[in-house]
C-alpha positions in Angstrom: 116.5 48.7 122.5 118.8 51.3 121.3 118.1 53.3 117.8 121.9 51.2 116.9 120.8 47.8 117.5 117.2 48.2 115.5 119.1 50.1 112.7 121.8 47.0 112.8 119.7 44.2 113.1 117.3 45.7 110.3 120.5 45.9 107.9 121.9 42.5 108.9 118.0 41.3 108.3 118.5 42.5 104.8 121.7 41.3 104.0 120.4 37.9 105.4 117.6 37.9 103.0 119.6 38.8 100.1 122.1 36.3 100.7 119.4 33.6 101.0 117.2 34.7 97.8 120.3 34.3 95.3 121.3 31.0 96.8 117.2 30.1 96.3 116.9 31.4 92.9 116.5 29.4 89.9 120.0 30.2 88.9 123.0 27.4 87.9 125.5 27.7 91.1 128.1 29.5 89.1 125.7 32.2 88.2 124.5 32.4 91.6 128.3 32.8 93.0 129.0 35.2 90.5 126.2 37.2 91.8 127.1 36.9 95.4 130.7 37.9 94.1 129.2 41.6 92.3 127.2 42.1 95.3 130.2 41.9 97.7 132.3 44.2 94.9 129.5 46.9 94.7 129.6 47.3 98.7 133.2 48.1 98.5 134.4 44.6 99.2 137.1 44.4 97.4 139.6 41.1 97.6 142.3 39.4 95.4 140.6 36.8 93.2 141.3 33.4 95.7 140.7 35.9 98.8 136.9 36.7 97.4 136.2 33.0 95.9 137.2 31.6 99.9 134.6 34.7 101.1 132.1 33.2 98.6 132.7 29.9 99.5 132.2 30.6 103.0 128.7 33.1 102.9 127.3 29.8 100.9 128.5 27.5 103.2 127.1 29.1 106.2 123.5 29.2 104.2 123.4 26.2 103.3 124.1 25.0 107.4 121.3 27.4 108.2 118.8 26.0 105.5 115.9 24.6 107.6 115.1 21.0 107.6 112.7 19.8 104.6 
């Protein structure tokens, strides 16, 4: 593999991780997508209020279809 792909996969890994501990913590859901929402404005993603919210809505979404199978 390239030096790219193991430094890309590695960051993707964490961001994966992260993603998946808030939506696991023992956190009310608003809490936890308010956290999601700071995260996303500290990397320099910054959106009009509805435009973030949708983004939100959609990381959590895609989580919760990855979730494994109690």
């Amino acid at each position: 593999m390239r030096p790219l792909n193991i430094l890309l996969a590695v960051i993707g890994g964490a961001i994966a991780g992260a993603a998946l501990g808030l939506l696991f913590a023992p956190e009310r859901g608003d809490e936890t997508r308010n956290r999601i929402a700071e995260l996303l404005k500290s990397k320099g993603i910054n959106l009009p209020g509805k435009k973030l919210d949708d983004l939100v809505d959609d990381i959590t979404r895609e989580i919760k279809t990855a979730e494994p199978e109690a």
